[in-house]
C-alpha positions as CSV (number, residue, x, y, z in Angstrom):
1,X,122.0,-33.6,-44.7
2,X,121.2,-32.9,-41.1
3,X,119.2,-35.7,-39.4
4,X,117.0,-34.6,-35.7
5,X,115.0,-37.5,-33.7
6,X,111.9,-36.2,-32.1
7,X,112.4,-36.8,-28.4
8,X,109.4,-34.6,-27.1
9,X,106.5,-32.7,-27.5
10,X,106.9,-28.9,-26.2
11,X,104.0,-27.4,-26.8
12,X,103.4,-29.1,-30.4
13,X,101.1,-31.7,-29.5
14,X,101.0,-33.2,-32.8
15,X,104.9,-34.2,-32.9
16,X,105.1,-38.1,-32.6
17,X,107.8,-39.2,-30.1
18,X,110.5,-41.5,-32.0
19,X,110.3,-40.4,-35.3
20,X,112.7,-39.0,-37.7
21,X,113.5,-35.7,-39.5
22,X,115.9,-35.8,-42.4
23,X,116.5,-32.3,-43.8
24,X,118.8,-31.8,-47.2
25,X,120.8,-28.6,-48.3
26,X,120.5,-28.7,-52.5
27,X,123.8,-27.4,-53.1
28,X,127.2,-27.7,-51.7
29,X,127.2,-23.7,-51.7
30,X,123.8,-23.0,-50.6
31,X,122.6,-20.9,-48.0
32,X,123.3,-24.0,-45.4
33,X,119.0,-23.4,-44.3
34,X,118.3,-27.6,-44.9
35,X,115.3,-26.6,-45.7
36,X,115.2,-27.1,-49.6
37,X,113.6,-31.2,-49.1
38,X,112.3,-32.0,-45.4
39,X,111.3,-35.5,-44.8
40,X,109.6,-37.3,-41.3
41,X,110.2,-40.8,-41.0
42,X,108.2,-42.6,-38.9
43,X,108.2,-46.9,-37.9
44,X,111.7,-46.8,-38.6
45,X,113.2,-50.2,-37.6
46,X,116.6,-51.7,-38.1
47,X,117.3,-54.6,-40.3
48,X,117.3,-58.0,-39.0
């Protein structure tokens, strides 16, 4: 699992500052791409 925070824009205008994308490899032996389940996660707070 590879986890990126969107910190700017560069040219994508559509990216929203703050949020998060969570990327997963299906198996242990893959082809290390994370691309097999992408997720954005967005209003992400912490627990109180």
């Amino acid at each position: 699992m590879v986890t990126y925070k969107i910190i700017g824009d560069d040219g994508f205008s559509n990216n929203v500052i703050g949020n998060y994308v969570i990327c997963w490899e299906d198996l242990n032996l893959g082809d290390q791409d994370y691309q097999d389940l992408v997720a954005e996660v967005s209003h992400a707070a912490p627990i109180p």
